[in-house]
C-alpha positions in Angstrom: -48.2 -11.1 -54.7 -46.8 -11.5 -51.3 -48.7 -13.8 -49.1 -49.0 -13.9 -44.6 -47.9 -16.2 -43.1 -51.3 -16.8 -41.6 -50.1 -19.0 -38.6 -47.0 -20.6 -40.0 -44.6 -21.5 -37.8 -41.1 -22.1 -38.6 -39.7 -25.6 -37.3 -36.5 -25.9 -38.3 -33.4 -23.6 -40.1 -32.1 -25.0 -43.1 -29.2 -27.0 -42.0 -31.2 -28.2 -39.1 -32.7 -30.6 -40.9 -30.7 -33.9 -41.6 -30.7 -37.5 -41.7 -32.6 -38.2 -38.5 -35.4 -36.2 -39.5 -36.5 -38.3 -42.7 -40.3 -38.9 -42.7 -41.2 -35.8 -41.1 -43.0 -32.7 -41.9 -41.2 -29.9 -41.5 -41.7 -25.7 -42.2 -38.9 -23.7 -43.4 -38.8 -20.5 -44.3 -35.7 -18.1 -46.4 -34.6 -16.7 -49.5 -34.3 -18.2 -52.8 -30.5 -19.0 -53.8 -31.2 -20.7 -57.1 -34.0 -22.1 -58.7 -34.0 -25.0 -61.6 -36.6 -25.9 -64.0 -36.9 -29.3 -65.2 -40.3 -29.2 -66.0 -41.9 -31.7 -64.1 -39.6 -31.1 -61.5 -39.0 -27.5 -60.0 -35.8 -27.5 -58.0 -35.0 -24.6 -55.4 -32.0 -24.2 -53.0 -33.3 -22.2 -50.0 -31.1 -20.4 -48.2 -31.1 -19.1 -44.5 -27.9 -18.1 -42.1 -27.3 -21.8 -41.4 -26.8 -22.4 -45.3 -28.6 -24.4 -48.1 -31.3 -26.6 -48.4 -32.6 -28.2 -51.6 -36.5 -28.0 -51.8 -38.4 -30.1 -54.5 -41.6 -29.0 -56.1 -43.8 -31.6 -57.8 -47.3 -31.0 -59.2 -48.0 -34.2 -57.9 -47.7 -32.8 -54.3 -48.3 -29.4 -54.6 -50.7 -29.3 -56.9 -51.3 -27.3 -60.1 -51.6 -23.8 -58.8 -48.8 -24.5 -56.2 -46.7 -25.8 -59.3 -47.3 -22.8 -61.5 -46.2 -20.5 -58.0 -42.8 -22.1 -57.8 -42.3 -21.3 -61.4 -42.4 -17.5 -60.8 -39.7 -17.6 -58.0 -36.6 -15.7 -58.8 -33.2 -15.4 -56.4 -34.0 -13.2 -53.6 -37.5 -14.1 -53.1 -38.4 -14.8 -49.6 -40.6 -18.1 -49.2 -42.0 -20.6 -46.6 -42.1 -24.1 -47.7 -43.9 -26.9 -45.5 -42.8 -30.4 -47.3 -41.6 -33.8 -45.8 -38.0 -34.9 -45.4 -36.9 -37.4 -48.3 -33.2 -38.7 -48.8 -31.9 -37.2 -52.2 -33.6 -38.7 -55.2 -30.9 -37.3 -57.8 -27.1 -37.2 -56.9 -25.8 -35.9 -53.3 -24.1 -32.9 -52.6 -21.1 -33.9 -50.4 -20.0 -30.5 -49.9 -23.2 -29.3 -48.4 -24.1 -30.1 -45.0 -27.9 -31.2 -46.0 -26.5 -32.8 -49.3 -28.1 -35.9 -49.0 -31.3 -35.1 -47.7 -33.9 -32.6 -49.8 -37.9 -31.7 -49.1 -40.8 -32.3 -51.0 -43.1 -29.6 -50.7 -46.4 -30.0 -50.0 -47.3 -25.9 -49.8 -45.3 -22.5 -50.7 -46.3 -19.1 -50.0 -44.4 -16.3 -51.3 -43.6 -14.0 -48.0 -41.8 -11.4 -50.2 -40.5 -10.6 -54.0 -37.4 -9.2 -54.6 -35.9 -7.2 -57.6 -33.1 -8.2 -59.5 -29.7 -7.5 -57.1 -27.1 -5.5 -58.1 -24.8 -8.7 -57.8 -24.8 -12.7 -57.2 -25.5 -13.2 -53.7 -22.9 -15.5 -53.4 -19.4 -16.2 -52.3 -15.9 -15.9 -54.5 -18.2 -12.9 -56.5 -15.8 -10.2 -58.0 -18.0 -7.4 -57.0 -16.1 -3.7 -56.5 -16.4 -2.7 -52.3 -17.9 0.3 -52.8 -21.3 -1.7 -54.8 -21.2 -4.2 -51.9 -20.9 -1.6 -49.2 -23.6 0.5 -51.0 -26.2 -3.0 -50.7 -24.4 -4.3 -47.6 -27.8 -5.7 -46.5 -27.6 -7.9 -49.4 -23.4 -8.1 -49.4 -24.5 -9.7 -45.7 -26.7 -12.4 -47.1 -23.3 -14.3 -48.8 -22.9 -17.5 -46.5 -18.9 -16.0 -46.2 -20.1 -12.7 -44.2 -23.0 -14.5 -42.5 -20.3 -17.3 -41.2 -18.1 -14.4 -39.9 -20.9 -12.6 -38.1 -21.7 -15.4 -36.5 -18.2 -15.9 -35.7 -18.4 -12.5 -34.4 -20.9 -13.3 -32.1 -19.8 -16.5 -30.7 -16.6 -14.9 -29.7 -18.3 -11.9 -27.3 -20.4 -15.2 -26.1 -17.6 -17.0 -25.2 -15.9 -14.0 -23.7 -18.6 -13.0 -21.4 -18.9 -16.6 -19.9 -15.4 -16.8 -19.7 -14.6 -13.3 -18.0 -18.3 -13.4 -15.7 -17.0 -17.2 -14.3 -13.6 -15.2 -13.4 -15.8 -12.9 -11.2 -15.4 -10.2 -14.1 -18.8 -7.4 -13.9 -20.1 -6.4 -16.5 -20.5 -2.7 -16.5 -21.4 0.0 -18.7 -19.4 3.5 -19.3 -21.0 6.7 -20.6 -20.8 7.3 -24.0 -21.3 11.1 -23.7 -18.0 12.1 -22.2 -15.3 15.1 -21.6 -12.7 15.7 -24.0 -9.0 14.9 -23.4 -7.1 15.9 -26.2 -4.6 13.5 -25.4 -3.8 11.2 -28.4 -6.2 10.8 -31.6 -8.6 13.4 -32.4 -12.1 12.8 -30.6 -15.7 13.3 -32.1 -17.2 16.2 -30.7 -20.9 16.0 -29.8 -22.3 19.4 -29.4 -24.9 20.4 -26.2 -28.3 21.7 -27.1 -28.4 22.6 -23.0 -25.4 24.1 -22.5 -24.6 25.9 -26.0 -20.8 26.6 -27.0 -19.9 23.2 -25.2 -19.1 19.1 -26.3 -18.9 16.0 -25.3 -16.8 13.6 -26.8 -17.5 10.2 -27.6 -15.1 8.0 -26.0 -11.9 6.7 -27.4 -11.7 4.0 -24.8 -13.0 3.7 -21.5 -10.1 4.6 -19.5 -10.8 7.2 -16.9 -14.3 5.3 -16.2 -12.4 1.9 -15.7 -10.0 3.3 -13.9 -12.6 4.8 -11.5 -14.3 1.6 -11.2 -11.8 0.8 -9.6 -11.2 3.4 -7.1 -15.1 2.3 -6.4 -14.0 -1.4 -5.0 -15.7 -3.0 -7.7 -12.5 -5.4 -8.2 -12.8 -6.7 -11.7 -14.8 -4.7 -14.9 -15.5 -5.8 -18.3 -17.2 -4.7 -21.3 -17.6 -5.4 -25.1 -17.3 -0.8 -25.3 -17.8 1.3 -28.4 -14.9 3.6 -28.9 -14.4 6.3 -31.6 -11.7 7.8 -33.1 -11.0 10.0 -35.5 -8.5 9.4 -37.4 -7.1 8.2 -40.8 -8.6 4.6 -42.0 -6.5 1.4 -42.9 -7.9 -2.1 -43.0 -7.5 -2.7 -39.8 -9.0 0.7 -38.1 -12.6 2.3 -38.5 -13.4 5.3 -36.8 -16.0 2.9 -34.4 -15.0 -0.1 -33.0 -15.5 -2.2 -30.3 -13.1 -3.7 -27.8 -12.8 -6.3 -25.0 -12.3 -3.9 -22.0 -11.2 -5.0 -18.8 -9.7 -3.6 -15.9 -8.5 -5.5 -12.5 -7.3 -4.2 -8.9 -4.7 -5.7 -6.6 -2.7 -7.6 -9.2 0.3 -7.4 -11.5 1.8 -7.6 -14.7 2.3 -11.5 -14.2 -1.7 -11.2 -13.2 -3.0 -9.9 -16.0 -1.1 -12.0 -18.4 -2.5 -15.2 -16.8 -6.4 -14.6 -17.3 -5.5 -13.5 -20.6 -3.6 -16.6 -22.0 -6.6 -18.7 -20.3 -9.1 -16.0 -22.0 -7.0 -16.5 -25.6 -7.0 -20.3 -25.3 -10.8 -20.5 -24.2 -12.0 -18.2 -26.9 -9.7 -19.8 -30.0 -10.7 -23.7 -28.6 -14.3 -23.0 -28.4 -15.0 -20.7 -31.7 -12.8 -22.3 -34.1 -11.3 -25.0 -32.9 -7.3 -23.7 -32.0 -5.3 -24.8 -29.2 -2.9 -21.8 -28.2 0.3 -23.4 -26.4 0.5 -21.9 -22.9 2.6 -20.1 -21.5 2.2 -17.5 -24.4 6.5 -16.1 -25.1 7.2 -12.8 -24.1 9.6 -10.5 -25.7 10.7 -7.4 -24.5 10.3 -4.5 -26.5 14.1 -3.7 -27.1 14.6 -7.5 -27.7 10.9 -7.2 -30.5 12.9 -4.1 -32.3 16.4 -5.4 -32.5 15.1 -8.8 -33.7 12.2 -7.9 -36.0 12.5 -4.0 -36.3 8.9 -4.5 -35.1 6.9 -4.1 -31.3 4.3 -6.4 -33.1 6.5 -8.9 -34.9 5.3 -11.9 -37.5 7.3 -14.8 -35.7 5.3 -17.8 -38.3 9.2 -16.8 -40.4 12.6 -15.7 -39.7 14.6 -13.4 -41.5 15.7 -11.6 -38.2 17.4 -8.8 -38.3 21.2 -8.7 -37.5 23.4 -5.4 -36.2 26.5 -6.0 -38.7 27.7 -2.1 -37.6 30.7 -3.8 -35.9 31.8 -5.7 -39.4 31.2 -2.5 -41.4 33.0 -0.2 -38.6 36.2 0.3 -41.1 35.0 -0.3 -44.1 35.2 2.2 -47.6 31.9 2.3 -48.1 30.2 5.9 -47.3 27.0 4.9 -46.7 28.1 2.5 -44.0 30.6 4.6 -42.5 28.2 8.0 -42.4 25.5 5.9 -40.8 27.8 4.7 -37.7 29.1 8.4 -37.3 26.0 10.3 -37.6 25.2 7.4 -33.9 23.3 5.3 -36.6 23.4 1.7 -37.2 24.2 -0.6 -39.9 21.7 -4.4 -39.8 20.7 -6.1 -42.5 18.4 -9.5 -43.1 19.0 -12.6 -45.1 16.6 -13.8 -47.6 17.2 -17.4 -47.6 17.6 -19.1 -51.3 16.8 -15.6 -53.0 20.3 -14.9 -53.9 19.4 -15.5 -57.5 16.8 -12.6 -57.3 16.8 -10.6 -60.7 17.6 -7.4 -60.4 14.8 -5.8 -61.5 12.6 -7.3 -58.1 16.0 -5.9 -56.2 15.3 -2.2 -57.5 11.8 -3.0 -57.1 12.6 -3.7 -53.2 14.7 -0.6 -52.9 11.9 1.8 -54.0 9.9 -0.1 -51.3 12.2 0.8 -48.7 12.7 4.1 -50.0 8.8 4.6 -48.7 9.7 3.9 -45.6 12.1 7.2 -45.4 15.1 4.9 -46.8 17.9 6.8 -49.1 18.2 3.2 -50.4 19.1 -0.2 -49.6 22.5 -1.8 -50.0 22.3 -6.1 -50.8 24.8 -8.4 -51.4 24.2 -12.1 -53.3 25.9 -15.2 -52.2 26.3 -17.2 -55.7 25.9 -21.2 -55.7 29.1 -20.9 -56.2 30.2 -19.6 -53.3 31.3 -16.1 -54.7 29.5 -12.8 -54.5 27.5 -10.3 -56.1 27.5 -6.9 -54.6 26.3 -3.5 -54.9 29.1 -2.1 -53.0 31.5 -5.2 -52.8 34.0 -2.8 -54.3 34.3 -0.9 -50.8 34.9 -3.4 -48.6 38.3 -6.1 -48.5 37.6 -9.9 -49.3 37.6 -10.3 -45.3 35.3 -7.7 -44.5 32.9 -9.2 -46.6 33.9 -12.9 -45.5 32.8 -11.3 -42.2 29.5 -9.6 -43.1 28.4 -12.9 -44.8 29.4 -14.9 -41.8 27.5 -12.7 -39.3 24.6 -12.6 -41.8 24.8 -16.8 -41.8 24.9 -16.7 -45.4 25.2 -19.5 -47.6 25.1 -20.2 -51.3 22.2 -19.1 -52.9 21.0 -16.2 -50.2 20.0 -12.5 -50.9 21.5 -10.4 -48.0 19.8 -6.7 -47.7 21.5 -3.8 -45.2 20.0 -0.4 -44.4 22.5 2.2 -42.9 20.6 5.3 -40.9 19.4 6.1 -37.7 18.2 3.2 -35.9 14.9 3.9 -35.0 14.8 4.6 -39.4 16.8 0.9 -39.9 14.3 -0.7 -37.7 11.1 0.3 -39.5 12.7 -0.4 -43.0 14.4 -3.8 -42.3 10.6 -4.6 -40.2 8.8 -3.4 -43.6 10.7 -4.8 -45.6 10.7 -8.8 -44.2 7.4 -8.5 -44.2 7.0 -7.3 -47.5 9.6 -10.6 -48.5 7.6 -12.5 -46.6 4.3 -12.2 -48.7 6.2 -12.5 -51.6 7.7 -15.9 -51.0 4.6 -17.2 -49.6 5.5 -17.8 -45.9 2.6 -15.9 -44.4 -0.1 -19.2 -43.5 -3.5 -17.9 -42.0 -3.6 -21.5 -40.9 -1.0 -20.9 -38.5 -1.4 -18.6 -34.9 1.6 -17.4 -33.5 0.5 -15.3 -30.3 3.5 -12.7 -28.8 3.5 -11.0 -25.3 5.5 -7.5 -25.9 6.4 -6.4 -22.8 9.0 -3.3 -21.0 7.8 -0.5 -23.3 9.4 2.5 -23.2 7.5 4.8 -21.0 8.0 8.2 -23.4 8.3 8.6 -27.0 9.8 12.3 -28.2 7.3 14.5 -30.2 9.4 16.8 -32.4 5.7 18.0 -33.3 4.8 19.1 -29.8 9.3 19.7 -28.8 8.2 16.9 -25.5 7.7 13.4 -24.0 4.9 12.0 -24.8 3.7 9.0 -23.3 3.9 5.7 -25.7 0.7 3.9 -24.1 -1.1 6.9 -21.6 -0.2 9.5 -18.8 -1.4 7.0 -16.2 1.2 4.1 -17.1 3.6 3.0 -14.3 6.7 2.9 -15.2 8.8 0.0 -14.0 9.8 0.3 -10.7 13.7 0.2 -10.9 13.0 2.8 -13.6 11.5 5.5 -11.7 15.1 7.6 -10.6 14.7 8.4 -14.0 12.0 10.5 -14.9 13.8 13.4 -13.7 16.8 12.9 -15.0 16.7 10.4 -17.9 12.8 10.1 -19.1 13.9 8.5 -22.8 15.6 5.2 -21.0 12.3 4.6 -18.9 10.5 1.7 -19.4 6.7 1.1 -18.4 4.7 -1.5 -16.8 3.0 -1.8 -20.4 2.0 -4.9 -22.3 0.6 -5.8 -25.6 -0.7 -9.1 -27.1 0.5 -9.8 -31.0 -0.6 -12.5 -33.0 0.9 -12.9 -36.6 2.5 -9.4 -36.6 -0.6 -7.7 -35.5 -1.4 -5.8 -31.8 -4.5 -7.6 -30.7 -4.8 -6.0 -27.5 -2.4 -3.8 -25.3 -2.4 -2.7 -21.4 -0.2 -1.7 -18.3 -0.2 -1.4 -14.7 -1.7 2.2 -13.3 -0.1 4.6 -11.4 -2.2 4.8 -8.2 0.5 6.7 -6.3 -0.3 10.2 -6.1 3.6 11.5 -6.0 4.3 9.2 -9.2 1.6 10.7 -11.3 2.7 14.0 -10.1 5.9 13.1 -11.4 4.8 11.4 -14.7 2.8 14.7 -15.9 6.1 17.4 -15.2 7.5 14.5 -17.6 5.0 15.2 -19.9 5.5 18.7 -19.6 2.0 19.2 -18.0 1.8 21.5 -14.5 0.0 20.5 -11.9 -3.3 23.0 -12.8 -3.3 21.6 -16.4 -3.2 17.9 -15.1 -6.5 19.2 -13.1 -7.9 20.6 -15.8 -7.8 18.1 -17.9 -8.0 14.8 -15.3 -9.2 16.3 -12.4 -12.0 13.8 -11.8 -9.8 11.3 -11.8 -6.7 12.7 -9.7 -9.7 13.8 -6.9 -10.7 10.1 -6.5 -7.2 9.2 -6.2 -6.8 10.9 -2.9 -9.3 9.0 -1.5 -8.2 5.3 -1.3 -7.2 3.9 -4.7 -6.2 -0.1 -4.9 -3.2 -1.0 -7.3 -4.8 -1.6 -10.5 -4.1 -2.8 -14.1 -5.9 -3.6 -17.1 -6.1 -5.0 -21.2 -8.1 -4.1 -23.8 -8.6 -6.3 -26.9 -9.7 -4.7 -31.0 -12.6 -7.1 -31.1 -12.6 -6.4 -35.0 -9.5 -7.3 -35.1 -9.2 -10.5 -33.5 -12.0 -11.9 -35.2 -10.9 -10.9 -38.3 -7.7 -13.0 -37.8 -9.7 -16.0 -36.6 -11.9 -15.7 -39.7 -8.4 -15.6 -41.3 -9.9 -12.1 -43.1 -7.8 -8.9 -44.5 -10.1 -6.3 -43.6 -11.7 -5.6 -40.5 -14.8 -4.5 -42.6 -15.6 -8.3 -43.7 -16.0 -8.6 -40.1 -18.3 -5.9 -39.0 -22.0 -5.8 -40.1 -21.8 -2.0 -41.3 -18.3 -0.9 -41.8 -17.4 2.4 -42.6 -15.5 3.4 -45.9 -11.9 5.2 -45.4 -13.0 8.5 -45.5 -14.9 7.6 -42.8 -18.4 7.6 -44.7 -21.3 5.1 -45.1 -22.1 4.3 -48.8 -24.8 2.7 -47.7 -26.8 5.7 -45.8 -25.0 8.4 -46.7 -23.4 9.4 -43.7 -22.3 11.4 -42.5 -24.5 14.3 -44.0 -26.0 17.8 -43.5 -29.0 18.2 -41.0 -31.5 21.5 -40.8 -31.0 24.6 -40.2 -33.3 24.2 -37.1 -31.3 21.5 -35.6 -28.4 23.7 -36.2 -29.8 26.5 -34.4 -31.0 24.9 -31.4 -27.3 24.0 -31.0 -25.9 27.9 -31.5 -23.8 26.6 -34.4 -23.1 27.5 -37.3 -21.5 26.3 -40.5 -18.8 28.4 -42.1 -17.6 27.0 -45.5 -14.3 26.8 -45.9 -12.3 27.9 -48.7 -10.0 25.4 -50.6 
């Protein structure tokens, strides 16, 4: 039977109890992890979000009905305890923080009962995701999520005191927006008040920042809910939250400094990092033709190296067709794998072959100085003396070309030290290695849409040295854009605006957009430009992501209280789902089923 609290008061959380509270009375209150019968002795480890605590129940104390209560607790149970701090009478715990300390109850009263759960509530459990998405208000209890929540919340702590003492506002953006179908596919909202039209929830705050601005109010943040809806991986849910900022009358060089002093504060302060400053920077060309990556793993090598000039004359097709279809030949080397069996070669081929590969060409430097080739046969003994030399090969390496296109080269060679990389163990979570990418290109071609599309947004300055070419030349422009890596993964990306009204003019005929359509689409926007707008630039951070790499996580999910599944779908309350007719009708909708 579940008892009040009748006036109880909790003093202290679990772990706030220690050494320099022996003798006193205290009142905790939390759920039962474990409970031990020794008969005379009834053991319980009570657990709250700081962690454990081992409460003792004697007869002696707590007398015979309190005694015979303590006996029916199960895990789960929710109880307050009101005992005295003792040191440990048994043997200490030295890998919990109260380990040597326990309390004696004098009283218990059973706040709530709990049923049986579906599984421990505990860490290391090998529970399927889908049953500990399903109970995720029990999957939360485990001292792993709790710690990472916490985490969680000590980092948007840390980042509004950091970015309010840089004279950072915080200010809120709508939710209920326009669409821009300008990128990934927005949720549509519809209007009971207007019937036929939307709003779409925001996939950033971009416009709104933007107009900020153009309002004089100098420096914006917010922690802002955006939504997209698009295809699920572990690090992307269809909501997520990001570190939004936007600043006026600065530069690149600007925005890069509060950062690093943002990334140092926030990894110092919540777990304990120093991040060297100045963080490197790496131009996008330089991130591709190095790493075949613009977010590249630096904690290992394996660089990737443009061989095309060795293989220029060579007899082997695959080569040769590459550098006359205007492809390129580069290959990495795989440091003391030259003994590789074959079988994990062929199993590394059909890995690049998912990457759009036709196959992947590798060559073996023996201990013994000679080789072992797949296409050794083509090519003269001083061709390949010059390949290997190129490569920096040395007895007992695995050397691995692709030949294609080089945007095609990049992503497989990128993929595939990667994929090395977790194999040979050279990816430590204990290790931060933080990456400025800077000098994106300012377009990317769609063969989807046959046009530019801009890489970052329409609004992106392009580097100034750059802009003859819009006209003329829009594939070799480069923007004013900058993202933040860390261990191969885009934290946080931004540029400088275009606030010149003849350069976004400019920018949308390169994107193929006339001057009505721009209107039609941004035409809030564009109207406040034409009436005093300062030079502006700003950075957004994945909040999920960043902590989930400071909790040194996989998934985003074991960072967010109630995740999403990947087809977008809650397990745990069923959404999304269907709603009434009525509520379909007072929004003049109606659902037509498709047929499959």
């Amino acid at each position: 039977m579940a008892e009040s609290m009748k006036g109880l008061r909790r003093t202290h959380r679990c772990t706030e109890i220690s050494n320099g509270n022996i003798g006193q009375q205290v009142t905790v209150m939390g759920w039962v992890q474990k409970r031990r019968n020794l008969g005379s002795l009834i053991f319980v480890d009570l657990r709250d979000r700081s962690g454990l605590l081992q409460i003792v129940f004697d007869e002696n104390d707590i007398g015979a009905a309190g005694f015979e209560k303590a006996g029916t607790l199960r895990s789960e149970f929710v109880i307050a305890v009101v005992g005295g701090v003792e040191k440990r009478s048994g043997a200490t715990n030295p890998n919990l923080k109260t380990g040597d300390i326990e309390i004696r109850a004098t009283e218990l009263r059973i706040l709530s009962e709990a049923q049986t759960p579906p599984f421990p509530v505990e860490d290391g459990i090998n529970t399927k995701d889908e049953l500990r998405l399903k109970y995720r208000y029990l999957d939360l209890r485990r001292p792993e999520l709790q710690k990472n929540i916490l985490m969680r919340s000590k980092a948007c702590q840390v980042v509004r005191d950091f970015l309010s003492q840089e004279g950072f506002l915080e200010i809120e953006t709508p939710m209920l927006t326009k669409s821009t179908p300008e990128g990934a596919r927005d949720y549509l909202v519809p209007s009971r008040v207007h019937p036929g039209n939307f709003y779409a929830l925001p996939q950033s705050p971009q416009l709104f920042k933007q107009l900020l601005m153009c309002s004089g109010f100098d420096r914006y943040f917010q922690l802002a809910r955006c939504f997209r809806d698009e295809d699920l991986r572990a690090d992307r849910q269809p909501e997520f939250t990001q570190i939004d900022m936007e600043l006026s009358f600065v530069d690149v060089d600007d925005v890069i400094d509060v950062n690093e002093r943002l990334l140092a504060k926030l990894f110092r302060e919540v777990i304990g990092v120093e991040v060297p400053l100045p963080i490197p920077r790496m131009t996008w060309a330089e991130a591709m033709n190095r790493y075949g990556s613009d977010k590249p793993d630096t904690r290992f090598g394996m660089e990737l190296v443009d061989v095309s000039e060795e293989v220029k004359g060579c007899g082997f097709g695959v080569f040769t067709g590459a550098l006359e279809a205007g492809g390129t030949v580069r290959g990495i080397n795989a440091k003391g794998q030259g003994a590789m069996p074959r079988k994990k070669i062929d199993a590394l081929v059909d890995f690049a072959k998912g990457y759009g590969a036709k196959g992947l060409a590798y060559l073996a430097v023996q201990e013994d100085g000679s080789l072992k080739s797949s296409f050794a046969k083509f090519m003269t003994e001083d061709q390949l003396k010059a390949l290997v030399e190129k490569m920096e090969g040395r007895p007992g390496d695995l050397l691995l070309f692709a030949a294609d296109k080089t945007k095609l080269v990049w992503d497989v060679l990128g993929g595939l030290r990667l994929e090395l990389a977790k194999q040979l163990g050279l990816l430590d979570k204990n290790v931060y290695k933080f990456l400025w990418i800077t000098e994106f290109p300012q377009f990317e071609y769609s063969e989807e849409e046959n046009r530019y599309v801009a890489m970052h947004h329409p609004f992106t300055m392009p580097m100034e040295e750059d802009l003859p070419l819009l006209e003329t030349d829009p594939g070799k422009v480069r923007a004013k854009a900058y993202d933040i890596t860390l261990n191969g993964t885009e934290i946080g990306g931004g540029s400088v605006r275009i606030f010149q009204e003849d350069v976004q003019e400019r920018m949308f005929e390169a994107l193929g957009f006339t001057k009505e359509a721009a209107y039609e689409r941004f035409g809030f926007l564009l109207n406040a430009f034409q009436y005093g707008v300062p030079p502006h630039a700003g950075l957004a951070y994945g909040l999920d992501r960043l902590v989930m790499l400071m909790a040194k996580m996989d998934s985003i999910r074991d960072v967010i209280a109630f995740p999403k599944v990947k087809d977008a779908s809650c397990l745990m309350t069923d959404a999304p789902n269907v709603v009434d007719e009525k509520q379909l009708d007072e929004l003049a909708l109606h659902i037509v089923e498709q047929e499959n």
